[in-house]
C-alpha positions as CSV (number, residue, x, y, z in Angstrom):
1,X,150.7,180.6,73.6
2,X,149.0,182.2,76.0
3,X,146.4,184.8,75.8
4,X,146.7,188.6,75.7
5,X,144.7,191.0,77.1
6,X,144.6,194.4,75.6
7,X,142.8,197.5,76.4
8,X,141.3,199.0,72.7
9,X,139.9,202.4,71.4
10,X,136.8,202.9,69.6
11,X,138.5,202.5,66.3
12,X,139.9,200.2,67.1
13,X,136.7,197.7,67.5
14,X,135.3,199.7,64.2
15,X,138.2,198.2,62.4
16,X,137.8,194.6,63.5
17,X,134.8,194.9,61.9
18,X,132.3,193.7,63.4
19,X,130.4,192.9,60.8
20,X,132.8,189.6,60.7
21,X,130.9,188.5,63.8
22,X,133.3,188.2,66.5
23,X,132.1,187.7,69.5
24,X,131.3,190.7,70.9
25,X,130.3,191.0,74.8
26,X,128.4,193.6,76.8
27,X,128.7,193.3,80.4
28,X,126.3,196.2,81.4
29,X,122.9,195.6,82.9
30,X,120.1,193.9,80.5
31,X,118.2,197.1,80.6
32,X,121.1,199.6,79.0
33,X,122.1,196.9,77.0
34,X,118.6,196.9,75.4
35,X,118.4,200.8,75.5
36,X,121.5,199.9,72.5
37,X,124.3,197.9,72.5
38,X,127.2,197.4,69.7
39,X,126.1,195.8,66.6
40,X,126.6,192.0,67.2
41,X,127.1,191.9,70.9
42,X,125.7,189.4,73.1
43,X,124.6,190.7,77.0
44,X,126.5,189.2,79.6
45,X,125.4,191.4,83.0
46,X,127.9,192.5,85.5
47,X,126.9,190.8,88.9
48,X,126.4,193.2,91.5
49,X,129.0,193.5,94.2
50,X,126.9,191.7,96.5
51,X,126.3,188.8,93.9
52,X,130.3,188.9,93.0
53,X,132.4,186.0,93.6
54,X,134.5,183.1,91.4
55,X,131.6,180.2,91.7
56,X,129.0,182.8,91.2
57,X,130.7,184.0,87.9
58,X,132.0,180.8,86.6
59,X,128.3,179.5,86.7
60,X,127.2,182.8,85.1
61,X,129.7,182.0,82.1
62,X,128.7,178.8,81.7
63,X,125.2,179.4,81.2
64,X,126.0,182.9,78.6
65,X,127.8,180.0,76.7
66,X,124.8,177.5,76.8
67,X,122.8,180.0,74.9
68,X,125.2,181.1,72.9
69,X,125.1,177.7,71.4
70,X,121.3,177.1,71.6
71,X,120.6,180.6,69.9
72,X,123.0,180.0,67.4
73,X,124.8,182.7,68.9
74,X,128.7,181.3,69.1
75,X,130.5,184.1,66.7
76,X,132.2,182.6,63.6
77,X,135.4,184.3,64.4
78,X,136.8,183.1,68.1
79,X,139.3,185.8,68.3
80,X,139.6,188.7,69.2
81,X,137.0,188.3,71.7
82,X,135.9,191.9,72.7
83,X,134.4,193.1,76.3
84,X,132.9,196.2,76.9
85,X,131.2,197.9,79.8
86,X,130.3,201.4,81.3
87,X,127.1,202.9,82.3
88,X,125.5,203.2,85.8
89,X,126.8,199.7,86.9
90,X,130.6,200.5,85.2
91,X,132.6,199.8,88.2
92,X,130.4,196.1,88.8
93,X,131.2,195.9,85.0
94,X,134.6,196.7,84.9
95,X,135.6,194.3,87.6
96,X,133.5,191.5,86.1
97,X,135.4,192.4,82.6
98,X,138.6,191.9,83.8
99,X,137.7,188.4,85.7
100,X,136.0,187.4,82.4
101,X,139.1,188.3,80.9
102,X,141.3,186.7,83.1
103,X,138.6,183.4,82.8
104,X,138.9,182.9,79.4
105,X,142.8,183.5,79.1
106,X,142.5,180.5,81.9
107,X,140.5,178.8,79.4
108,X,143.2,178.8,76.9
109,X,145.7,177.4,79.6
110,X,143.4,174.4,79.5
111,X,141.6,175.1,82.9
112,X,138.1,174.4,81.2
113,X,134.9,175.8,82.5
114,X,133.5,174.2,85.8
115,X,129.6,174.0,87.4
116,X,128.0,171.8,89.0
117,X,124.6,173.5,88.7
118,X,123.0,175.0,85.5
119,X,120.1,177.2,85.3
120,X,119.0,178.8,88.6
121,X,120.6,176.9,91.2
122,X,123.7,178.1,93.1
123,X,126.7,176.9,92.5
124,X,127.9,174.3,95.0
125,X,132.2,174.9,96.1
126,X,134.6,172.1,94.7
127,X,132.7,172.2,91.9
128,X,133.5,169.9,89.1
129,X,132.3,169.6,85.3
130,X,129.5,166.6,85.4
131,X,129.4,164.3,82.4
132,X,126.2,165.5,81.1
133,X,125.0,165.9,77.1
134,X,124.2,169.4,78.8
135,X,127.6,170.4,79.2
136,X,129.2,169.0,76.1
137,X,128.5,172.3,74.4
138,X,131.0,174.3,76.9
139,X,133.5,171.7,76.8
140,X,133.5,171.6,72.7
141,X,133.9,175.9,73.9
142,X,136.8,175.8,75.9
143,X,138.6,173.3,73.3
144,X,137.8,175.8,70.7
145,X,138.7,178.7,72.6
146,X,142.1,176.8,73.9
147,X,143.0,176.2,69.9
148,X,142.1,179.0,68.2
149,X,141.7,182.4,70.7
150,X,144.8,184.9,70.7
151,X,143.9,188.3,71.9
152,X,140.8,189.3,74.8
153,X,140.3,193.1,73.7
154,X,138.8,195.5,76.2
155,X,137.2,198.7,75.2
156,X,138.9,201.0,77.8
157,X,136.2,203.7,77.1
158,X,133.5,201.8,77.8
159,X,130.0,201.6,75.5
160,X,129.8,205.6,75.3
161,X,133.0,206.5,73.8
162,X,132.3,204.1,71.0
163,X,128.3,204.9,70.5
164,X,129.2,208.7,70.5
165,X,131.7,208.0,67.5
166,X,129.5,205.5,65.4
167,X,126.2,205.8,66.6
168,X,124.8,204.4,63.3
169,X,126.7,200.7,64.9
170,X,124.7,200.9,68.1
171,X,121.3,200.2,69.2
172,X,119.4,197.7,67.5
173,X,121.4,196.6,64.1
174,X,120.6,193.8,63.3
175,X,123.8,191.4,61.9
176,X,122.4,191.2,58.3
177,X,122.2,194.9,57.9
178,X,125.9,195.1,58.3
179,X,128.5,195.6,55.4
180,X,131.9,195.7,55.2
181,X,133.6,199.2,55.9
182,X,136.4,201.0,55.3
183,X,139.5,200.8,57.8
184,X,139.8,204.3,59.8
185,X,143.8,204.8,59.5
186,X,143.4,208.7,61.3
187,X,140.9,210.5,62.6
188,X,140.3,212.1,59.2
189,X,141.6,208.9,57.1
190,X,139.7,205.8,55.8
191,X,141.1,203.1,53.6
192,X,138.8,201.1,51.6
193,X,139.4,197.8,50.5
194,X,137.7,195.8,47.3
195,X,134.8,194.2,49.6
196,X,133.5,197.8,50.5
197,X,131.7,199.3,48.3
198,X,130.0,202.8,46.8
199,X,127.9,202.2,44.1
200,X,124.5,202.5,45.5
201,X,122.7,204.8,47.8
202,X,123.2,203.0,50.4
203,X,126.5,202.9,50.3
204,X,127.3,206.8,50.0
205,X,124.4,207.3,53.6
206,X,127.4,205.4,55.1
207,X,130.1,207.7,54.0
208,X,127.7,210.7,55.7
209,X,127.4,208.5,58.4
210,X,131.3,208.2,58.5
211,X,131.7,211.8,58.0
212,X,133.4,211.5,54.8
213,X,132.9,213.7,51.8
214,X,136.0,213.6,49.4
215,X,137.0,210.4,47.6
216,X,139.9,209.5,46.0
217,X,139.4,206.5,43.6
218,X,140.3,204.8,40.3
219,X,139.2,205.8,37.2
220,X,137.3,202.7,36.7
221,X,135.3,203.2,40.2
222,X,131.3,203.6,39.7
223,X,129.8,205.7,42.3
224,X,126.2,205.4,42.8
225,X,125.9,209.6,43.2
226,X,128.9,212.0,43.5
227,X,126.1,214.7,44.9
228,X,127.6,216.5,47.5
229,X,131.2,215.4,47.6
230,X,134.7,215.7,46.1
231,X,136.2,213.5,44.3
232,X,139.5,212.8,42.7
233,X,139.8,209.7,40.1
234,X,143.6,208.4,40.2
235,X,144.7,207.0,36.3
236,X,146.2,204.1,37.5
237,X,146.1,200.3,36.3
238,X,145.1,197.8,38.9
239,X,149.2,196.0,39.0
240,X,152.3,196.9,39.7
241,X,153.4,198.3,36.2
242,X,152.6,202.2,36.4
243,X,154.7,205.0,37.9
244,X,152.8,206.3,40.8
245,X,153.8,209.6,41.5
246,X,151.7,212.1,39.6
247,X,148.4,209.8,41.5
248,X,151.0,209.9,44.8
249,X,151.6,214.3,44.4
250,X,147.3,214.6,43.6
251,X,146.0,212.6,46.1
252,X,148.5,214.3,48.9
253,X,146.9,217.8,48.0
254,X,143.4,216.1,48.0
255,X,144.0,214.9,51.5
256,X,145.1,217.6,52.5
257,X,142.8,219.9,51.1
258,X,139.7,217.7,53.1
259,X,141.7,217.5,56.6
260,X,142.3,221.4,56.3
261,X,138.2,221.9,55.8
262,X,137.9,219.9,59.1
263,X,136.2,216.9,56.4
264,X,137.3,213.2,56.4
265,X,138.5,211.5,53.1
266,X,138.1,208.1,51.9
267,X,140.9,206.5,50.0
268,X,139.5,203.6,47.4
269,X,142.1,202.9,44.7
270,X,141.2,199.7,43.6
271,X,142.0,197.0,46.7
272,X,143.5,197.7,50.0
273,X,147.3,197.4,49.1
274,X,147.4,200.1,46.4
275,X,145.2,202.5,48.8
276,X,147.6,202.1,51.4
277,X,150.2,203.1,49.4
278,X,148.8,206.5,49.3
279,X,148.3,206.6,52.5
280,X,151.9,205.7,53.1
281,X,152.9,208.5,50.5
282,X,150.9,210.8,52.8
283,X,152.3,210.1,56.0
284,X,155.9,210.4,54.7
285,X,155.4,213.6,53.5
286,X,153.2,215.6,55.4
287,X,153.9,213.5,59.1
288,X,157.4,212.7,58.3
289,X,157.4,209.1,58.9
290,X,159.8,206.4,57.2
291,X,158.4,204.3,55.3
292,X,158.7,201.4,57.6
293,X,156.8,203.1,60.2
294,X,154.1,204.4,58.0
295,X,153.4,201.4,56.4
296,X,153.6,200.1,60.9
297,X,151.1,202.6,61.6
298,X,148.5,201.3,58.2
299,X,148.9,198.5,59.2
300,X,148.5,198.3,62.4
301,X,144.6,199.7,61.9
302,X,143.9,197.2,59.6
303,X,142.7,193.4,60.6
304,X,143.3,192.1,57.5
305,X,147.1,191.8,56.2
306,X,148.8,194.8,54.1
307,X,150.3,192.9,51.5
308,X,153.7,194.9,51.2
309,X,154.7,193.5,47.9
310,X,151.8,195.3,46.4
311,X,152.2,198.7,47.8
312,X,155.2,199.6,45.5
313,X,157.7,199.9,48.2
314,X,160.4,201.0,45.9
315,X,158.8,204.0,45.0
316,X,157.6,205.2,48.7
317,X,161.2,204.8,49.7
318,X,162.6,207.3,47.1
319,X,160.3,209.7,48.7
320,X,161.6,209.5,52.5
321,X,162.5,212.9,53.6
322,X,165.8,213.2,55.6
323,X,165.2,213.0,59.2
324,X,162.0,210.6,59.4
325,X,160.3,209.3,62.0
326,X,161.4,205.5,62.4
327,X,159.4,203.0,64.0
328,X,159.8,202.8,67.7
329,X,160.6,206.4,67.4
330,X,158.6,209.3,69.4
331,X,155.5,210.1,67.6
332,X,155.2,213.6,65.5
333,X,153.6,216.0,67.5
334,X,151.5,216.6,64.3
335,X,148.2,214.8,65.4
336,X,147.4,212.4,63.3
């Protein structure tokens, strides 16, 4: 199959997560990239238009994955692969993204990477890969890449649009202060899931840093502090027993009351399936979507699966209002 390239918003790379470690690449200049950078990228300059051309590039790429592999840099997770640019270089960058792009979707085609030079010497034309322990590192790369990648992601915005939305994932994070976080489903709605958690101090600086200040959770959550923000406790069993519609009619008035104050809301109810069920409940009654295309539009924020046999579909449905937006359909021009 071959390999897609797709242009990505900010929230979109916030809910890979990075904290997974994909690989992550930043093809600005070495001196904004150490100004800050996203959490987890690795810098892979741009050439300048003068310095621009296929050999040129293809021994640049072959040398980013030499120390990838010699710094213990190659990312656990091989796709998506994510490129971003901007800055005072972003035309140099956004070229070079989209022949990195088109490289590595080569790569995948089984064209693997060619050099005949490494380190500082230039390229020689009709190059050819040389049978060297040296290069055994980027052909064990390309198979990998050829087996396993699916989707190149570029971040149409560039560096800026994402740093000026989660500063607190930019500059110099270091991997191992990362946790999971909560899936942005709108602009005022995060999911949780059972691997992100609130229960000490920690935890709640990244709900400020989120801009989140109501909760709706189980009753069984423990929250490290409820200082400062709103919370509504949902009595319902973790399975599929319980009749969700007094938790489905309270959390829709909670939600709503937080996106009419202009504040963000986090919904935790238990694991990720039962959350986006009220999410789902939401979005069919205040958006007017089906239920098919609300539980397209959860899911499609979220990397990991929806599992829709736990979302109590059976019960959403009853609660489509006549007229709803299906999938494929024009969008409500209610913004999300």
């Amino acid at each position: 199959m071959a390999l897609r390239i797709i242009e990505i918003e900010a929230d979109d790379l916030f809910n890979l997560p990075v904290y997974e470690h994909h690989l992550v690449i930043d093809s600005r200049c070495a001196e904004e990239y150490a100004a800050g950078h996203v959490a987890t990228a690795v810098s892979l300059p741009a050439p300048a238009a003068e310095e621009y051309g296929d050999e040129a590039n293809e021994a640049r790429l072959v040398s980013f994955v030499l120390h990838l592999v010699e710094e213990g840099l190659n990312a656990e997770n091989i796709s998506p692969i994510v490129l971003y640019g901007g800055g005072a270089s972003a035309e140099d960058s956004k070229r070079f993204m989209h022949w990195l792009a088109e490289r590595l979707a080569a790569l995948k085609a089984n064209r693997p990477l060619q050099v005949a030079t490494l380190g500082g010497g230039a390229p020689q034309s009709g190059f050819t890969v040389l049978e060297s322990d040296e290069y055994q590192p980027v052909l064990a790369y390309s198979t990998r890449l050829r087996d396993h990648a699916k989707d190149i992601w570029i971040l149409s915005a560039g560096y800026s649009a994402f740093e000026q939305r989660y500063p607190f994932l930019c500059g110099d994070v270091q991997f191992e202060d990362l946790v999971p976080m909560p899936h942005r489903i709108t602009s005022s709605i995060f999911m949780g899931s059972r691997p992100f958690k609130i229960t000490i101090a920690e935890d709640v600086q990244w709900l400020k840093e989120l801009g989140i200040s109501h909760l709706i959770v189980d009753q069984e959550h423990r929250l490290a502090s409820e200082n400062d923000l709103m919370v509504l406790r949902c009595g319902v069993k973790d399975d599929l027993s319980g009749d969700m519609t007094a938790c489905f009619d309270a959390s829709i008035l909670a939600i709503n009351e937080a996106v009419g104050q202009g504040c963000c809301v986090l919904v935790q109810v238990h694991g990720r399936s039962r959350s986006a069920s009220i999410i789902i409940a939401w979005l069919m009654q205040m958006r007017r979507y089906s239920f098919d295309a609300a539980l397209q539009l959860v899911a499609g924020r979220c990397w990991k699966p929806i599992d829709a046999s736990l979302i109590f579909a059976d019960q959403l449905k009853k609660r489509q209002l006549p007229l709803a937006i299906s999938p494929g359909s024009a969008a409500p021009d209610v913004p999300l």
